[in-house]
Every structure is written in structure tokens, then in C-alpha cells.
N, C-alpha and C positions, 0 to 999 in steps of 0.2 A: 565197326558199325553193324548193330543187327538187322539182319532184313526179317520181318515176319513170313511165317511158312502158311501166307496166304497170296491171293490172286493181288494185292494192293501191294505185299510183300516184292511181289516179282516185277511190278510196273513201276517200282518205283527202282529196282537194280535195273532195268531199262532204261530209267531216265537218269542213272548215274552217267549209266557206260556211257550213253550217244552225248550226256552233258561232258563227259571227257573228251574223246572224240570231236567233240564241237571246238575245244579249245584249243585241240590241237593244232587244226585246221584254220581256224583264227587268227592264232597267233605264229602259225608258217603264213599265212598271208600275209600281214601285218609287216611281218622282217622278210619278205621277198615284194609284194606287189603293190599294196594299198600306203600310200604313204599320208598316213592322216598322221597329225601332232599327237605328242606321247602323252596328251592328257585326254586325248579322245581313243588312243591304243588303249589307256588304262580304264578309261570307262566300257569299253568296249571285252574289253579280259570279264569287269567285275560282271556286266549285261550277261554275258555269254554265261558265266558262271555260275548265274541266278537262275537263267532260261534257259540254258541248253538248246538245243537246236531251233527252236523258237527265235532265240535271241543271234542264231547263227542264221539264219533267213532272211533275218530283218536289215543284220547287216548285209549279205549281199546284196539286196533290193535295196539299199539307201545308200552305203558305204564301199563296197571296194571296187573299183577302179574295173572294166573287163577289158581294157587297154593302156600299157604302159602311158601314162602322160597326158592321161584324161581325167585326172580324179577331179579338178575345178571343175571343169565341164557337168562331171556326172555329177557331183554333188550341188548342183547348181540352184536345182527346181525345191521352190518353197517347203514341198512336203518333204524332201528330203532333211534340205535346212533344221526344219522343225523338229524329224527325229533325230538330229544328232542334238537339238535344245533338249528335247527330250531324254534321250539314253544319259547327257551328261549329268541331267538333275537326277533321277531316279539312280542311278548309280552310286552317286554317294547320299541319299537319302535309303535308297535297300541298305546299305552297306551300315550306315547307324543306327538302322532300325533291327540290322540283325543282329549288330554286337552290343545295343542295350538288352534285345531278349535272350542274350545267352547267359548275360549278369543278372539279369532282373530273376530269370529261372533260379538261380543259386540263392540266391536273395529270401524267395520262396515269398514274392509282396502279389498283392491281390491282381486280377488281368485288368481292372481298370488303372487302376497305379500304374503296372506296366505299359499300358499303351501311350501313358501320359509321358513319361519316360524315357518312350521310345519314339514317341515324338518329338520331344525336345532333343536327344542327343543326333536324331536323323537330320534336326534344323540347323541344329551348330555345327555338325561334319558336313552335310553340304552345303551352306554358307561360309563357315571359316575354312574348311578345307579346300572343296572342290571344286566352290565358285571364287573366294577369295584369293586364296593361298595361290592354288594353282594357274589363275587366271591373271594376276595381278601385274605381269608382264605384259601382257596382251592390255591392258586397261591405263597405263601411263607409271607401271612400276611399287605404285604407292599399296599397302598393304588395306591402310586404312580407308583411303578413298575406292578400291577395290571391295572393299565391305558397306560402303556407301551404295555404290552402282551398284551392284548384286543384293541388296536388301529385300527391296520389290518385287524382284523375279524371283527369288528365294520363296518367299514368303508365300506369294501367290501356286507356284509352280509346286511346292513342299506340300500345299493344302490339296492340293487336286491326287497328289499322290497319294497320301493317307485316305481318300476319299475311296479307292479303291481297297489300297491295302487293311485298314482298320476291319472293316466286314471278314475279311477273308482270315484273317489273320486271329482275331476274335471269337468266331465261331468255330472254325474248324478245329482249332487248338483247344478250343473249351467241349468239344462235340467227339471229337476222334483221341482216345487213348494211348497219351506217348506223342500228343502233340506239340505240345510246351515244352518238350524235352528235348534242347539240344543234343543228346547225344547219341538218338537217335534220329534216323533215316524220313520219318512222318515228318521230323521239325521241319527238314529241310527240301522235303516234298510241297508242305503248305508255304514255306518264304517264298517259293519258287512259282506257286499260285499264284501266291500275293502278290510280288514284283510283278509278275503278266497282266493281273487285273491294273495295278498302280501305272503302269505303262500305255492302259489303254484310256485311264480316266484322266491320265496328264498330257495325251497331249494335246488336246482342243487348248487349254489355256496355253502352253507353247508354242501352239501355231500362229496364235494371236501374239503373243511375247514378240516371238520372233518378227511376225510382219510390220511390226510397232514400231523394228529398232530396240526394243527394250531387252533384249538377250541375241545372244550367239547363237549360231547355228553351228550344221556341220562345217568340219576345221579341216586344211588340208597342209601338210609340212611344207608344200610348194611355198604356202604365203609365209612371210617373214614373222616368224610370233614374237618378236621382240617390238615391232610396233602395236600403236592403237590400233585396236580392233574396228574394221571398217565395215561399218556397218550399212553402206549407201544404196545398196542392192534392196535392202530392207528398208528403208529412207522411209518414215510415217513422220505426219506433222506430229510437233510438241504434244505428249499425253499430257493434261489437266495434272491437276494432283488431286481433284478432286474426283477424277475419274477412277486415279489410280486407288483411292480410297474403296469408291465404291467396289471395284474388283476384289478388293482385300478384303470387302465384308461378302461379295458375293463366295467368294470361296469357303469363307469360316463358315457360314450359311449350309450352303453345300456338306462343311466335312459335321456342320452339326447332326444335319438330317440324317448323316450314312452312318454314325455313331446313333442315334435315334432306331434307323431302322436295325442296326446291329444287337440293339436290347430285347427285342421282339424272337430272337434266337437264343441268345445268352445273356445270362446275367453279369452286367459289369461291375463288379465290386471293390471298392477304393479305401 
């Protein structure tokens, strides 16, 4: 990977080394102290991997344990809860958003196409994957009914993240040369924007998710993940569906505007 032989050049091998670094540390925590379930270990790897020390901060402040045998405890208070709802959606929605723009680059298809694109494959990997697949024990086993429950939080939680990342990801790759280009060091300076912005625009609607009952929070190995996910802590009366609708047009709303204000910088061409 080349670094350019400028002042961007060198802050950006800065934020390789200390993203390395980050993970090391992470992931020695992870297998000695913090005992969270291995699907919040693996969104927590992919976090740290997009953010670097950022994402290595946040988990200490929400996630690891500073005493053997306290993780329920510390993970207990709602705004914690809500960043592990958080970290777990944006984790596998960075993670589809980055590996449709490393095909789409190859592809050589217009930056509107691509964000179209990369939207959709971030919806289906964290939906079929992250939230489904992975979760689906935790939710009574069924694969299918697991993609029923997670529809709604998907949907809504998916939109609030592209509400940041779409800007960020859009204009700086259309703006800075060698942005779009996976195989260089800039691409992966702006996903790493982009995921920080996406993480800060999602979690107001995951805090709500979560207080609702309508999603998970932070996960701790203590509790037995082979049962239903108990969500009693979080206990809201029944959501309407018609409420849940509205939510679901307020965020398209929302990710229409932030593609709106994103034209006013670049041109999105399909």
C-alpha cells in the first residue's frame, strides 16, 4: 500500500499503525478479560478495524468489564446497551458497504450506481448475516423467523447509517484523488471517516430500538445465548405498526435529504 509523500500521506500511516495497535489490544482483552459473546467479539474486531483507536475508546467506555465479573453490571445502563445495538448494526453494514465498493471500483459503474449498490449489499449482510444468521439462536433458533424480527431494526437502523456514511463517502472519494481506489491507503482513510460519521448518525434511532424492546443491546457470554433474547430490562408497551411505518418513512426521509445535500458537493451519476 502506498502512502503519499505528503502531510495526509503520513497521518494517514498514523492511523494505520495506532489502528493496528488498537486491535491488538482489543482482541488480548477480548480472550483474557471482557467476556462478551463471540458475535459482539466479532463486531467489535470489525469496529475497531474501521476506527482504530476511536472505536478502541468506545469500547472501553461501554464494553470491557474493569473487574473480573462485572461485565452485566457494567453493561447494564441504557446508553451502553444502545452502543453495543449500535456497533453490532454498523459492523456488518461498514463491512457490505466496503466490500461492494471494492467490486463496484473494478466494475468501473458510475458513484451513484455504486452507492446504490452498496447500499443494498450492506442491507442484505447485515440483515441475513449479522442480524439473522448470527442472532437466530438467541431469537427461538429459526432462521426464517430471525429475518422476520430483525426486518424493522434493520431497515430503520441500516437507513440512519448510510445517512451519515453516503455524504462522507460520496464526496470525499469524488473530491480527493485515489479515493475510490481500493488499493490505496485514502480509500481506507475515508471508509474509516465514513464508519465514525455512520456510528454517530445511528445511534439516536438505536437508542430508541433498543428502549422499545425492538433490538438487542450489549451481549455479555455470562448470559446463556442459546435462549430467547430477554429483553425485559428494555420492556416498552407493543409498537403500533403503524408507528413502526412511520419510523421507516422517517428515516428514508432523513437518508433522502443527506443524498440531497450530498449533490450540492458532487455530482451523483447512475
Amino acid at each position: 500500500m502506498f502512502f503519499p509523500d505528503t502531510v495526509l500521506g503520513g497521518a494517514l500511516l498514523l492511523w494505520f499503525i495506532l489502528t493496528g495497535l488498537s486491535l491488538i489490544v482489543l482482541i488480548y482483552d477480548l480472550q483474557t478479560n471482557t467476556p462478551a459473546q463471540w458475535v459482539m467479539k466479532l463486531a467489535w474486531i470489525l469496529i475497531v478495524l474501521y476506527t482504530g483507536p476511536i472505536g478502541l475508546f468506545i469500547f472501553f467506555l461501554s464494553c470491557r468489564q474493569p473487574i473480573a465479573g462485572t461485565h452485566d453490571q457494567f453493561i447494564a445502563a441504557h446508553w451502553k446497551q444502545s452502543v453495543g445495538s449500535m456497533m453490532h448494526c454498523v459492523a456488518g453494514d461498514a463491512t457490505g458497504i466496503i466490500l461492494a465498493a471494492i467490486v463496484t471500483f473494478h466494475l468501473g459503474l458510475p458513484n451513484g450506481l455504486d452507492l446504490i449498490i452498496e447500499y443494498i449489499t450492506a442491507f442484505v449482510m447485515g440483515l441475513l448475516i449479522f442480524q439473522a444468521l448470527f442472532m437466530k439462536s438467541s431469537m427461538g433458533g429459526s432462521y426464517i423467523d430471525a429475518i422476520k424480527k430483525t426486518l424493522f431494526s434493520e431497515t430503520v437502523s441500516m437507513n440512519m447509517v448510510m445517512v451519515g456514511m453516503i455524504p462522507v463517502m460520496a464526496i470525499m472519494r469524488g473530491t480527493i484523488p485515489g479515493g475510490d481506489n481500493p488499493t490505496g491507503p485514502i480509500f481506507w482513510g475515508i471508509s474509516s471517516v465514513a464508519t465514525l460519521t455512520g456510528i454517530i448518525t445511528a445511534y439516536p434511532i438505536n437508542s430508541w430500538l433498543v428502549g422499545s424492546g425492538l433490538k438487542h443491546g450489549m451481549m455479555s457470554a455470562v448470559t446463556d445465548a442459546t435462549k430467547p433474547m430477554d429483553m425485559s430490562k428494555h420492556k416498552a408497551p407493543d409498537v403500533p405498526l403503524s408507528k413502526k411505518l412511520g419510523v421507516v418513512v422517517l428515516t428514508i426521509a432523513i437518508l433522502a435529504i443527506a443524498v440531497w445535500i450530498t449533490t450540492f458537493f458532487v455530482e451523483l451519476k447512475l
